[in-house]
N, C-alpha and C positions, 0 to 999 in steps of 0.2 A: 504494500500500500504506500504510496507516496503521497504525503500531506504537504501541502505547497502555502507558504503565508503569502497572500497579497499585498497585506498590511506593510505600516510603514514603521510598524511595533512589532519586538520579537512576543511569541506567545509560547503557552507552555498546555501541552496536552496530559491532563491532570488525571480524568478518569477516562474508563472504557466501560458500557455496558450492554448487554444481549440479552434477552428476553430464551433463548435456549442457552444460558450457563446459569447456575446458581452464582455463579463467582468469575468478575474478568476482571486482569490485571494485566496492568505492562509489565514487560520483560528486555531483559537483555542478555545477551549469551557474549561470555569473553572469552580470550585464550589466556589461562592464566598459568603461565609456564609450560606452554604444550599441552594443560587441561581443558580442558573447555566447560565453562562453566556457567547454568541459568543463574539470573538473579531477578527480584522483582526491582524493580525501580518506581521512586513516587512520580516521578515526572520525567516528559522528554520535553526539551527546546526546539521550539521551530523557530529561527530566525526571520527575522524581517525580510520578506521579498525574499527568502530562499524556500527549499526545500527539503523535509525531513523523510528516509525512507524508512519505513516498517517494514524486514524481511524476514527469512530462517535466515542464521549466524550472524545475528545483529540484533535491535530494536524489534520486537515483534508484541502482540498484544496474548496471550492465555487465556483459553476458557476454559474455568475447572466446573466438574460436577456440571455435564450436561444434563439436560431435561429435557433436550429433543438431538438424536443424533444427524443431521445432516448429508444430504447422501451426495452426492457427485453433479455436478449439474445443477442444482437446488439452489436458491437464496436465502440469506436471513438478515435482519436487521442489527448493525453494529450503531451502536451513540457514542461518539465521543468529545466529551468533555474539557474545553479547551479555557485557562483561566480566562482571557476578551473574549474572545468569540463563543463563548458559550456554549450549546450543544447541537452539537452538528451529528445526524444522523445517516450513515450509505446502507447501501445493500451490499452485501458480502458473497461472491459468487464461488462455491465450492468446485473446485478445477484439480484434476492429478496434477501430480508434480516430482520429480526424484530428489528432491533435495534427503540430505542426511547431513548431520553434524561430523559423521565420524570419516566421509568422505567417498564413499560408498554409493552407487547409484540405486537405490532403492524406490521401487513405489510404494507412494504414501497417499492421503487426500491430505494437503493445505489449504488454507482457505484465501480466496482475491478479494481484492475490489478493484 
């Protein structure tokens, strides 16, 4: 997902919520010594007039303890919560993909916008 500021203020994407997770939280995935390592994060920076990208092994958003699983093909509703611009809601398009952290081409479902 690429979130792009218009503005001429940087902004900061605070929360994330879905109506099929009990629980969404931003994440970050580092390499920490050759480990690679999740973390939740309170916030991401979107700069002024730039762009922030949410991918796998970077910035991505989690959704824990789903409540509807999402199949391939399918949309669902992501909100996300930006301190100025307040809540800005996309449609989230579930798309294969091979990404793997460990390097590996693997299929998985990820989820787009």
């Amino acid at each position: 997902m690429s979130i792009i500021n218009h503005g001429n203020i940087d902004d900061t994407l605070i929360a994330v919520h879905s109506p099929i997770a009990q629980v969404a939280e931003l994440h970050t995935l580092n390499n920490n010594n050759g480990l690679m390592q999740m973390r939740q994060v309170k916030a991401i920076n979107i700069t002024a007039n730039q762009q922030q990208q949410l991918a796998p092994g970077g910035f991505h958003v989690m959704l824990v303890n789903l409540t509807e699983v999402p199949t391939l093909n399918s949309h669902f509703p992501l909100t996300l919560t930006f301190k100025h611009a307040g809540d800005i809601t996309v449609s989230v398009a579930v798309k294969p993909a091979t990404y793997t952290s460990n390097g590996h081409n693997e299929q998985q479902n990820v989820l787009h916008h």
